[in-house]
C-alpha positions in Angstrom: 0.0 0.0 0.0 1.4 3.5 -1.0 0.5 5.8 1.6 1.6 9.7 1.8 2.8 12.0 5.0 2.1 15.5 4.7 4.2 17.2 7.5 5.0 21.0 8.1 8.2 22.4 7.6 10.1 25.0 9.7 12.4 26.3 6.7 15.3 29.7 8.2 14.6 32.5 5.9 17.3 31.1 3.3 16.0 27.9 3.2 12.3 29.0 2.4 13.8 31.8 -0.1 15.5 28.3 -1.7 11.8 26.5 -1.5 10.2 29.8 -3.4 12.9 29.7 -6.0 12.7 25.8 -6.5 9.0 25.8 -6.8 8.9 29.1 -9.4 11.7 27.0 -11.6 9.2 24.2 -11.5 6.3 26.5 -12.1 8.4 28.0 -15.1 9.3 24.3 -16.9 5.7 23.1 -17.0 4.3 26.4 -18.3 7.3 26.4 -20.8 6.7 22.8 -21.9 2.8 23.1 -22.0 3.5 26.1 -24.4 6.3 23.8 -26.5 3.5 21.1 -26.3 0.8 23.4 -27.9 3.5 24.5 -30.7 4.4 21.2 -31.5 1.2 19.5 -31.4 0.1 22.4 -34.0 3.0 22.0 -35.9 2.4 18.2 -36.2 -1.6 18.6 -37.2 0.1 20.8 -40.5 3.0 18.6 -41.1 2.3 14.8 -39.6 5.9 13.8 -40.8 6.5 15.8 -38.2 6.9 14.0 -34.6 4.0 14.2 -31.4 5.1 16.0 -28.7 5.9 13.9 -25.3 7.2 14.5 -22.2 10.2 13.0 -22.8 11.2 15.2 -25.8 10.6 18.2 -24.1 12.7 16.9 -21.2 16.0 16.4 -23.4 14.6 19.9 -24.8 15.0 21.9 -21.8 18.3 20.0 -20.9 19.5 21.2 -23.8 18.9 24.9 -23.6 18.8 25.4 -20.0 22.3 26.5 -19.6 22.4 29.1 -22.5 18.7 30.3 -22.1 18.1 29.3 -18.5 21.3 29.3 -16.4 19.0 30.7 -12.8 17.6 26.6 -13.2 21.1 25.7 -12.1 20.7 27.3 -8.9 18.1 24.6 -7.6 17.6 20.6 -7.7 17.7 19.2 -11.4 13.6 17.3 -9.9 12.4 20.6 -9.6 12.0 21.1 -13.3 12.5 17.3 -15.2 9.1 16.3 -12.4 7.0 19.3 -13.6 7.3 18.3 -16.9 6.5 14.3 -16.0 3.4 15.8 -14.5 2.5 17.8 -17.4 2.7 14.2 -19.4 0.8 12.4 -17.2 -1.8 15.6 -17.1 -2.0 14.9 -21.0 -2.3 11.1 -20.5 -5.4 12.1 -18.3 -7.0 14.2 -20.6 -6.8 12.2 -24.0 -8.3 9.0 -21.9 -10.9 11.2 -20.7 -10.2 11.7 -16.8 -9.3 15.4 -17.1 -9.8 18.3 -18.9 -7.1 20.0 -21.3 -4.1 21.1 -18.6 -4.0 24.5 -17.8 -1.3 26.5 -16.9 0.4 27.2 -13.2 -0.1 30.2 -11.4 2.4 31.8 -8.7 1.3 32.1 -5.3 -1.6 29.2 -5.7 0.6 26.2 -7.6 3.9 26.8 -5.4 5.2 23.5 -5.4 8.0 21.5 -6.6 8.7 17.3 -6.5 11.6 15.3 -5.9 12.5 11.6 -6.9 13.0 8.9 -3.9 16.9 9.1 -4.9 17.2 12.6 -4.4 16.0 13.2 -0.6 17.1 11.5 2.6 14.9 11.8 6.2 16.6 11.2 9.5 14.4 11.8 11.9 12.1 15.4 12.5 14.5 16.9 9.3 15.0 16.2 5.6 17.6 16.3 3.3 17.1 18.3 -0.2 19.5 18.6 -2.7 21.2 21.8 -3.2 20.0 23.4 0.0 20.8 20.9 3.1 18.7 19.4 6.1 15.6 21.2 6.8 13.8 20.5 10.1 10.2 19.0 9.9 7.8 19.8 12.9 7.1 15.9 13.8 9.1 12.7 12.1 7.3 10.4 9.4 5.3 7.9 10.6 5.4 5.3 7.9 8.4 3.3 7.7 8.8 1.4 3.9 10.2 2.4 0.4 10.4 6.2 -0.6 8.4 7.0 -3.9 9.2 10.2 -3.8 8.2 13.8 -2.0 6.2 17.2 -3.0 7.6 20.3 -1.1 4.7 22.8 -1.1 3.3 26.3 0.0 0.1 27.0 1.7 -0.4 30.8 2.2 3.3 31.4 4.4 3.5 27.7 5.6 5.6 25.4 4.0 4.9 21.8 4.0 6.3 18.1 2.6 3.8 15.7 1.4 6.6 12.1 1.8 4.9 8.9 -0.5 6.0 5.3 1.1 5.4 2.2 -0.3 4.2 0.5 3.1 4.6 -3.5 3.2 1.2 -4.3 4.7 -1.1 -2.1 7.3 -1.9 -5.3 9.7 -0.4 -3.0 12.8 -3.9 -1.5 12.7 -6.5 -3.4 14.4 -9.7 -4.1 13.1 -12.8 -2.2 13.3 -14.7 -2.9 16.9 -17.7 -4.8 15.9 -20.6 -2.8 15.7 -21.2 -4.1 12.4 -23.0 -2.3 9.4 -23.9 1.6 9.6 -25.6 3.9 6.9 -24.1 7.8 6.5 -26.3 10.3 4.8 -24.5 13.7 4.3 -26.2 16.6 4.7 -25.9 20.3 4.8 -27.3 21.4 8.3 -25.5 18.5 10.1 -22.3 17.1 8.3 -23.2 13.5 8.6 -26.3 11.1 9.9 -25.3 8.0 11.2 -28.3 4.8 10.9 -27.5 4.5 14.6 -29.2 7.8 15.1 -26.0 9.9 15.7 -26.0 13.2 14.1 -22.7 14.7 13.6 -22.6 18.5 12.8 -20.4 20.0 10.5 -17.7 23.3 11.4 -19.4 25.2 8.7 -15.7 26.9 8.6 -17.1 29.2 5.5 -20.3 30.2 6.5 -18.5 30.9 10.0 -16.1 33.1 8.6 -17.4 34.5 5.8 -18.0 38.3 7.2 -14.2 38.4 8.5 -13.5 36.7 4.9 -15.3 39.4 2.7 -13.8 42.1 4.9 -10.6 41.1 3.9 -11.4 40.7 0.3 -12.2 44.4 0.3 -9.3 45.7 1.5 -7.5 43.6 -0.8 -9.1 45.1 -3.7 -8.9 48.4 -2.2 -4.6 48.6 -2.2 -2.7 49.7 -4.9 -1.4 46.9 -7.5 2.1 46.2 -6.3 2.2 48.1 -3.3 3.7 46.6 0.1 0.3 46.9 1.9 -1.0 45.0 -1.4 1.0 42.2 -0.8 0.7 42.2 2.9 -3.1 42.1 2.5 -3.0 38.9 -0.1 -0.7 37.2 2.6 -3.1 38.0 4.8 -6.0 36.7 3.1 -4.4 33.5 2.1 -3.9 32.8 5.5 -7.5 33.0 6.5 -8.5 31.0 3.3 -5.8 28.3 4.8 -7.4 28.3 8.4 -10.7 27.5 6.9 -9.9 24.7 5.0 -7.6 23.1 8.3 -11.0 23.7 10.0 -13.0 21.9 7.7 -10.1 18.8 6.9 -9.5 18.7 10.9 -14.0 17.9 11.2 -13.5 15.5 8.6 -10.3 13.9 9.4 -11.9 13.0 13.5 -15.3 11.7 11.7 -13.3 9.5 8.9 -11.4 8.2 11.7 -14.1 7.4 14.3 -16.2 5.6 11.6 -13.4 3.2 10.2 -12.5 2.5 14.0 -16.0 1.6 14.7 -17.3 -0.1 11.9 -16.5 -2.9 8.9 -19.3 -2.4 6.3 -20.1 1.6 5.6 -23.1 2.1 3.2 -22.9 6.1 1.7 -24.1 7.4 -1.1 -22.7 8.3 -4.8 -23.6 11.9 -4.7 -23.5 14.0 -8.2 -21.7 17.0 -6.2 -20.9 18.6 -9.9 -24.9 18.5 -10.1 -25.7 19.2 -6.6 -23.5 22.8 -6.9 -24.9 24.0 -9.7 -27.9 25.0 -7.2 -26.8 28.7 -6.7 -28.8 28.4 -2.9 -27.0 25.4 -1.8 -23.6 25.8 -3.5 -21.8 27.5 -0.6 -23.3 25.0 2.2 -22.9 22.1 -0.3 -19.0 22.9 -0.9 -18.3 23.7 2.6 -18.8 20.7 3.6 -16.2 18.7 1.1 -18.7 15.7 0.2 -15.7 13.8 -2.1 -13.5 14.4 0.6 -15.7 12.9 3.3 -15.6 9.6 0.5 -12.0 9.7 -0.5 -11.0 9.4 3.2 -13.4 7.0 4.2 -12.5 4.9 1.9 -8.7 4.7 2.3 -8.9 4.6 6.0 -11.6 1.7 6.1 -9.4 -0.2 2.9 -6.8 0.2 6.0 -8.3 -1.6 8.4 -9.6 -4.6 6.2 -13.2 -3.4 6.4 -15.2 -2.0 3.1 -17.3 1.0 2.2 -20.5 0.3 0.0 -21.3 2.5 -2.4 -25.0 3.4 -3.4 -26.4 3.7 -6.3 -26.7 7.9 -7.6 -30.7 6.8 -7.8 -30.8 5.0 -4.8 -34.2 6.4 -3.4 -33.0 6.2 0.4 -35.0 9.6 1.4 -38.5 8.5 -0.1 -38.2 4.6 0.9 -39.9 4.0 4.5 -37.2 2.1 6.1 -40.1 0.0 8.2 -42.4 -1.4 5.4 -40.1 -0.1 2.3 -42.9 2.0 1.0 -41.6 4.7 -1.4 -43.0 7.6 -1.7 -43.4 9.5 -5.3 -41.8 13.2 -4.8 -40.4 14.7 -1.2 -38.9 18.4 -1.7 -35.4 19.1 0.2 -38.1 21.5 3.0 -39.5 18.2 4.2 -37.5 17.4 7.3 -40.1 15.0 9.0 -42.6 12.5 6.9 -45.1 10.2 7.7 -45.2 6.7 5.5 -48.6 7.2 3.9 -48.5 2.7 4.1 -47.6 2.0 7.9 -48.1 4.8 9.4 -44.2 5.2 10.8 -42.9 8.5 11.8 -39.1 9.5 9.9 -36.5 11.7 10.3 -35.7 12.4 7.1 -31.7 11.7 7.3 -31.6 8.9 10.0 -34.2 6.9 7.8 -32.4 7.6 4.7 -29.0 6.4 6.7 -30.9 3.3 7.9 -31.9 2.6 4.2 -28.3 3.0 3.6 -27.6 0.7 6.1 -29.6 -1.9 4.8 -28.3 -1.8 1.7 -24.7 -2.1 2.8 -25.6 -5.1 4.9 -27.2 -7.2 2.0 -24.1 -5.8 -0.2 -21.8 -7.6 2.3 -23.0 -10.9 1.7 -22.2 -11.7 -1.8 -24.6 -13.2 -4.0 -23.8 -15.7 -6.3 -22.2 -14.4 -9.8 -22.4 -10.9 -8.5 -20.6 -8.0 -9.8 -17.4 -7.6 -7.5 -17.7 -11.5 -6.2 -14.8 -14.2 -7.6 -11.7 -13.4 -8.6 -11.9 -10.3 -10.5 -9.9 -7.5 -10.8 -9.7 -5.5 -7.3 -12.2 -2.5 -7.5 -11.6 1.0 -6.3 -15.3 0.7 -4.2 -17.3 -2.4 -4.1 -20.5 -2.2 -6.0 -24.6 -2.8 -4.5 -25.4 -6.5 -4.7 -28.1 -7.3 -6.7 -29.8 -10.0 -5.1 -31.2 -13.0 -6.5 -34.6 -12.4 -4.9 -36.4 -9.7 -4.7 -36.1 -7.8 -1.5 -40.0 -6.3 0.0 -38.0 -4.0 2.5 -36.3 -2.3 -0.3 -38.8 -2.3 -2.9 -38.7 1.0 -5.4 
């Protein structure tokens, strides 16, 4: 299992005036090669005899120019540029199998970052070793121990940070999720998450919290002069709230993530269409404040990590307008309808904790695999295990 350490740094001011240069000379090579790319690509659709553009090629390129055209790339690690442009191919790999849209290029002061190769950095300890500058002290020591794959130095508003990939032999010093079996999570917008046991778990709501202190800033950025001192004092200033939000908001998610893989094997949650859901100008800000794909990429790699499995529901799963006591499901229920009554048994809902239980259920019947069943035998392992489809028809679940 690869699994990645993202620890703070605590550069002197020559180090982190090293970092800022390493990550513009990285910031320069892929914008120079994604320009090359667009030239050659152009020049090939006029002249096919003429060849494709590829990462590689624009590699040797630079290497060959660099010291007449480029001679400040000298100054940092040889990774900092040769990476960029690896990412840029792999970006272009993405986007011609359909996975991404056309690369764009970097900007300074948002895509500050540089990589480094598993050959060019050494960590003893609480410090790291990058080439060209020396040891720089990290503000806790890694806690995976394996194979290096390699490591990103990056900056988030004045903070610098390394993000350390290890290829980790096996997780089995974990323990296993306590048994509480099977539990259904509904995300929501007035409460972060809805557990089937009943728990409702509310979100920070970082954004919405901060959102007057965030807009007064944003005025008197857009109030100072364009390259002024007080200018760039006010941007670092602004970045730096934008960063405590989203620490706010990861730390809520992180603790929840956590207490759900520790407590439970089987997690049913849902395949939400947040593209869809933000397009909703009312909702967008409550919807994207709460990091929906964030809450599922985490859950997934922490529950993968300790042998347990999260079930994914289908995007039309109808967990809000199915009765969760006699499966009844009703035809429309609009998003104001916090409490129903099933018009068939007469039960009383909540309309999150029965869509969770629903969720529940369905991740419970998932678990036991039916015969033949998509994601049963010795297939190819799948990133999330699909819904069973089961052999009989189920009346509790019954669209």
């Amino acid at each position: 299992m690869i699994l990645a350490h993202r620890i703070a740094l605590d550069p002197n001011n020559a180090q982190a005036k090293y970092l800022a240069c390493a990550a513009g000379t990285a910031r320069f090579a892929y914008n120079w090669a994604l320009a090359e790319w667009k030239r050659q690509y152009e020049s090939h659709k006029a002249d096919p005899t003429l060849p494709k553009p590829s990462q590689t090629a624009l590699r040797r390129q630079l290497n060959a120019v660099k010291r007449e055209q480029f001679p400040w790339m000298l100054e940092v690690t040889k990774c900092a540029p040769q990476l960029a442009i690896i990412q840029l191919g792999e970006a272009f790999k993405r986007f011609f199998s359909g996975q991404n849209r056309y690369p764009t290029s970097r900007k300074k002061g948002v895509d500050d970052r540089f990589s480094l190769s598993n050959d060019q950095f050494s960590v003893d300890g609480s410090r790291i070793r990058i080439p060209n500058l020396g040891w720089v002290r990290m503000r806790e020591s890694l806690r995976f121990v394996g194979k290096f794959v390699s490591a990103t130095v990056s900056r988030k508003a004045d903070r610098w940070f390394v993000s350390i990939t290890v290829k980790v032999p096996d997780v089995s010093h974990l323990p296993k999720a306590k048994n509480q079996g099977a539990v259904g999570v509904d995300l929501g917008i007035s409460v972060m998450a809805t557990l089937s046991t009943g728990e409702k778990i509310p979100g920070p709501k970082a954004h919405t919290a901060l959102l007057d202190h965030l807009r007064r800033l944003s005025r008197g950025l857009s109030r100072k002069q364009k390259g002024s001192a007080n200018r760039r004092k006010a941007r670092a200033k602004l970045a730096r709230l934008h960063a405590r939000i989203a620490d706010i908001r990861s730390d809520a998610l992180h603790k929840l993530t956590s207490d759900l893989a520790r407590r439970f094997d089987t997690i049913g949650i849902e395949d939400l269409n947040v593209r869809g859901m933000i397009a909703n100008r009312r909702l967008a800000r409550s919807i994207a404040d709460m990091s929906f794909y964030e809450f599922r990429r985490q859950v997934k790699y922490k529950v993968d990590m300790r042998g347990g499995r999260v079930i994914l529901a289908d995007r039309w799963f109808p967990s809000s307008k199915t009765c969760s006591d006699c499966g009844h499901k009703v035809e429309a229920m609009p998003l104001n309808v916090r409490e129903w009554v099933c018009p068939s048994c007469g039960s009383v809902h909540d309309r999150d904790v029965n869509a969770a239980i629903n969720l529940k259920k369905m991740a419970a019947s998932s678990a036991v695999s039916a015969c033949g069943e998509e994601g049963s035998g010795r297939a190819r392992k799948r990133a999330t295990k699909p819904a069973s489809v089961k052999q009989e028809p189920d009346s509790n679940l019954a669209a």
